[in-house]
N, C-alpha and C positions, 0 to 999 in steps of 0.2 A: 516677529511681533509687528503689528501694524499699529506704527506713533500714530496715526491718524486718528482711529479709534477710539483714541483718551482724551482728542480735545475735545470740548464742548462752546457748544456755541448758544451765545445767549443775544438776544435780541432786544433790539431797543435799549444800546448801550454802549459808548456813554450817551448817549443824544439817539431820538427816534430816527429810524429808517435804516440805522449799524447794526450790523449781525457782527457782534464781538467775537473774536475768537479766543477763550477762555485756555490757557497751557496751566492753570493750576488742577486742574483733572489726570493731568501729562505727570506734574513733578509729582505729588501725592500716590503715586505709581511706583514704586523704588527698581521695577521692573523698565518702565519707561523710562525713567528719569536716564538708569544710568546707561539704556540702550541710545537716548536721546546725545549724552555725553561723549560717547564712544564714535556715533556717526558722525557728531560734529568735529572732534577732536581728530578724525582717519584724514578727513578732507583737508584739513591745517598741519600737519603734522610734519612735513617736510618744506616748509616754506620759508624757518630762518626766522622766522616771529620774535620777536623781541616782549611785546609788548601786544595785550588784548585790550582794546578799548570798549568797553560794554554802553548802552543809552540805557538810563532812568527810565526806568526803576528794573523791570522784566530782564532788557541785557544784561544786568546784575550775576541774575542767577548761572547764568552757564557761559557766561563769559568771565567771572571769575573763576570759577571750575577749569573753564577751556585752559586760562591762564596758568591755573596750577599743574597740568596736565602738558603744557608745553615747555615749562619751564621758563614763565615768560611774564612780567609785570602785570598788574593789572589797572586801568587808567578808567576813571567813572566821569561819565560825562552829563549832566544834571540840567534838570530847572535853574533858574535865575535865582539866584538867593540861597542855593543849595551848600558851594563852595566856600571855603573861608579864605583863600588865596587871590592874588590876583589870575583873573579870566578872561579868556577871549570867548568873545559870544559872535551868535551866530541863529538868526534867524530865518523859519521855515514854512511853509504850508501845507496845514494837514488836508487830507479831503473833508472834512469841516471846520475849518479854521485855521486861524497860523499860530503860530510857538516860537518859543525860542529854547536853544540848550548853552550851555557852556560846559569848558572846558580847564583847570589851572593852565598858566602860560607856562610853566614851567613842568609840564607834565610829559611833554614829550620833547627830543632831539634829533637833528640832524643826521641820520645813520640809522635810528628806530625804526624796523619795518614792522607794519601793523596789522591785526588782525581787527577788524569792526566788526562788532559781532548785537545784535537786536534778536526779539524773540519775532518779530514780526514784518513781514514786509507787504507797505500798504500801494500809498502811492508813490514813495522813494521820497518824500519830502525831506523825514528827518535822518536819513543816512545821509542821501547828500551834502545836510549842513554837517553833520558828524565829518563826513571828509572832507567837507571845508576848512572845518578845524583842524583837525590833523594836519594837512597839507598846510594850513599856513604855520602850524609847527614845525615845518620843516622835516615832518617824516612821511615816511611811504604807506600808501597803502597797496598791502600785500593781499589781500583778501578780506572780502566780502562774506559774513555766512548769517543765515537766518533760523530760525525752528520754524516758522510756516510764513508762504511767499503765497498773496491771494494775486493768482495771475490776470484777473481781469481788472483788477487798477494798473494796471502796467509801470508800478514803480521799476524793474528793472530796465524801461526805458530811461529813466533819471540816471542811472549808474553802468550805462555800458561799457564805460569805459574801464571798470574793475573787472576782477573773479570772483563772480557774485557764488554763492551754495546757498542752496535751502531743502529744508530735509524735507517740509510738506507740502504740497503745492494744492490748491482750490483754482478750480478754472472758472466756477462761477461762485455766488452768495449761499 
């Protein structure tokens, strides 16, 4: 099966001159979906993962998945305002614009080795804060994984110091 296939890209979105890349064509696939879960879960699978930290809203989906599948937490990392616990926050730059996510303080520990996991990698802005946060919780990150890595923003230049995966890769728009 080629995951590729089922994403769809829609353009001028969120803001003109973004060719969005659309994975609700991908889950809506139950042929995809759970080929999508399988490849991500082979690549994680022997690494000791404690704990999946998924980013708002997208990492949700197959990072709680991953979670269950590894037998391993799952830790959601949000918008401002999202959380009802105390938060460490952590702000980023998108390629149009900046943001911010948090994280509960109490969400992760000292010994917790992590998997971060996003549906998307753009220009590494928000993984990077994603592992800023982890890391000042005091856990590891053990791996890096994505559903589609657009290699011409060079986010994995932000993150080389991880073990980055990503199951799709785009070399141009």
């Amino acid at each position: 099966m080629v995951l590729k296939n089922l994403i769809r890209d829609v353009k001028d979105f969120p803001i003109e001159g973004i060719v969005f890349k659309d994975i609700t064509t991908l889950l809506k696939d139950q042929n995809g979906f759970a080929a999508t879960l399988e490849n991500l879960y082979n690549i994680s699978k022997n690494k000791g993962i404690t704990k999946v930290v998924g980013i708002e809203s997208r990492g949700f989906i197959f990072g709680g998945a991953l979670a269950a599948k590894l037998n391993a937490g799952f830790i959601p990392i949000r918008k401002p305002g999202k959380l009802p616990a105390e938060t460490e926050s952590e702000t980023y730059q998108l390629e149009y614009g900046t943001d911010e996510i948090q994280i509960h303080k109490d969400a992760l520990a000292p010994g917790d080795k992590v998997l971060l996991h996003d549906d998307l990698l753009a220009t590494g802005g928000t993984m990077e804060a994603a592992a800023k946060l982890v890391e000042k919780l005091g856990a590891e990150v053990v791996q890096i994984s994505f559903v589609i890595e657009l290699d011409f923003l060079k986010g994995r230049d932000l993150l080389k110091k991880y073990d980055i995966h990503s199951l799709i890769r785009y070399d141009s728009e």
